[in-house]
C-alpha positions in Angstrom: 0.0 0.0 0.0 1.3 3.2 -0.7 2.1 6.1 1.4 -0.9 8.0 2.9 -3.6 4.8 1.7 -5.4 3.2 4.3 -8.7 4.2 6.4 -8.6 7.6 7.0 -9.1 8.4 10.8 -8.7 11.6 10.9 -7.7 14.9 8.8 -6.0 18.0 9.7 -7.8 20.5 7.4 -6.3 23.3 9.3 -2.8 22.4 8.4 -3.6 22.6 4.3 -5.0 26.2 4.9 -2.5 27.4 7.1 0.5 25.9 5.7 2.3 25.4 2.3 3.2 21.2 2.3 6.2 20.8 0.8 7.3 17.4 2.1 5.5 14.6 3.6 6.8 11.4 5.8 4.5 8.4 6.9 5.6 7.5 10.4 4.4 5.3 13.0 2.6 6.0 16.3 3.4 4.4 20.2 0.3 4.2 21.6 -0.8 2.6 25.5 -3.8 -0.3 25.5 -7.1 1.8 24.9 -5.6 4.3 22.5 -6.2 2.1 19.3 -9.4 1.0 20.1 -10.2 4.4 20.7 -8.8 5.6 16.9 -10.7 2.6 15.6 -14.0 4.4 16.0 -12.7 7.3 15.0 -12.2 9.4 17.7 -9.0 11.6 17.0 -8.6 15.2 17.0 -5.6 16.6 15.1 -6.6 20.3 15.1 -4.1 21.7 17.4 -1.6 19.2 17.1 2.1 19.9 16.3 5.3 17.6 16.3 8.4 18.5 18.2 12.0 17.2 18.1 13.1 16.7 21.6 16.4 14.1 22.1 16.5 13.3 18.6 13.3 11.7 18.8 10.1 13.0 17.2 7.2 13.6 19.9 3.3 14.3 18.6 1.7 16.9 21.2 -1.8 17.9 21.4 -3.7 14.9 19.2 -6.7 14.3 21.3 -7.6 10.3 21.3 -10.9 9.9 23.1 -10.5 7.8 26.4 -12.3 4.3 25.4 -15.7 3.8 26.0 -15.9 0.4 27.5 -12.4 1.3 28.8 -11.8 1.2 33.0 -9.6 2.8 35.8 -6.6 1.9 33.3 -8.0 4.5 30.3 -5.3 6.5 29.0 -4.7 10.4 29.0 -6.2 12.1 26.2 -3.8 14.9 25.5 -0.5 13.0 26.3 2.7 13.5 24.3 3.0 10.5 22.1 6.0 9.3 20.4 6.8 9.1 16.8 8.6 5.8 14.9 10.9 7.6 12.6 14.4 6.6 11.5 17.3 8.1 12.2 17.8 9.3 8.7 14.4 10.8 8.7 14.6 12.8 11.9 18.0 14.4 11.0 16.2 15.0 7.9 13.6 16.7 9.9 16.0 19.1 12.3 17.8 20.3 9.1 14.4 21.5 7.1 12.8 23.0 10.3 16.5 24.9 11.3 14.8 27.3 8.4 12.6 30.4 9.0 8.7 30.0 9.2 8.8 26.2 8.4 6.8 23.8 11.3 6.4 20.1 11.1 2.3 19.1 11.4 0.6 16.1 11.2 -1.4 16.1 8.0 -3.8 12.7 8.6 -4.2 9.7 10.5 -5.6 5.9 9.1 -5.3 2.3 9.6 -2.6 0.5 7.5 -2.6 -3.2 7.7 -3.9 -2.7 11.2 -1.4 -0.4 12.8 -2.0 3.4 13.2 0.0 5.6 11.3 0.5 9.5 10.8 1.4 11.5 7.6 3.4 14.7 8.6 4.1 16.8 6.4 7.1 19.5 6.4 5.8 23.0 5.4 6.2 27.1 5.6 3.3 29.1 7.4 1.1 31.2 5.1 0.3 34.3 5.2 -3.2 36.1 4.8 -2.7 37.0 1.5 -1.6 33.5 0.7 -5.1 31.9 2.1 -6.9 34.4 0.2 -5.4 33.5 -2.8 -5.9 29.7 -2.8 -9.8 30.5 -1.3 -10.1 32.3 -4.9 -8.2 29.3 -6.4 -10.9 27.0 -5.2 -13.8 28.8 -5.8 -12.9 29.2 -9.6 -12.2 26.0 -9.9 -15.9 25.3 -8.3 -17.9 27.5 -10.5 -15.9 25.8 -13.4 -16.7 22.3 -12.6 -20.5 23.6 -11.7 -20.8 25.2 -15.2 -19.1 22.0 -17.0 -21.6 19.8 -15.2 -24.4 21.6 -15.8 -23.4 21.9 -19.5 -23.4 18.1 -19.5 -26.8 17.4 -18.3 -28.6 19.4 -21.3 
């Protein structure tokens, strides 16, 4: 399967709109007990969530993972830090494109691939308002183009 394929658990939409992609790395997730039961049904959050290098290691902060329903005393912490599988190679990788100005890993999306969770992060510069603006006017000419095409096709 290739990178990114898989049952989509959850998007980041806020991460296309407020950053320009350039680079994207599939990586793996540590998670305790209830966590994958709990991204099984779905219930991940990756709106605020940002990756950090900390000991050469990459660390995922913020990504909310519903505690498990039919989960007990042992449930797990929602909001914990949770650590990335990367290799080496990958992580230096990382360090040396973030050492630039404005640039911020993010974690893009989250699925199931051959039943272990994965993350696709993605390597990009912030936007600015001008920027957003820009690809909202992108998007809505390519809308009204595909509405008038369609519309041409029914008569």
């Amino acid at each position: 399967m290739a990178k990114g394929q898989g049952k989509v658990v959850a998007v980041n939409k806020k991460a296309n709109h407020d950053f320009a992609i350039e680079e994207t790395i599939e990586a793996g997730i540590v998670l305790q007990g209830t966590e994958i039961k709990s991204i099984r049904t779905s219930k991940v959050q990756l709106k605020d969530a940002f990756i950090r290098i900390r000991n050469n290691e990459a660390w995922i902060t913020n990504m909310h993972i519903s505690p498990y329903d039919h989960g007990n005393q042992f449930n797990h912490d929602p909001l914990r830090s949770r650590k990335l599988l990367l290799h080496k190679k990958q992580i230096s990788k990382l360090i040396g494109q973030t050492k630039e100005q404005g640039s911020a890993i993010v974690p893009i999306k989250m699925y199931l691939k051959d039943g272990f969770a994965k993350v696709l992060i993605g390597v990009g510069k912030g936007k600015k308002d001008y920027d957003k603006r820009q690809d909202l006017k992108k998007k809505d000419a390519k809308r009204e183009i595909d509405r008038a095409l369609r519309d041409r096709q029914k008569y």
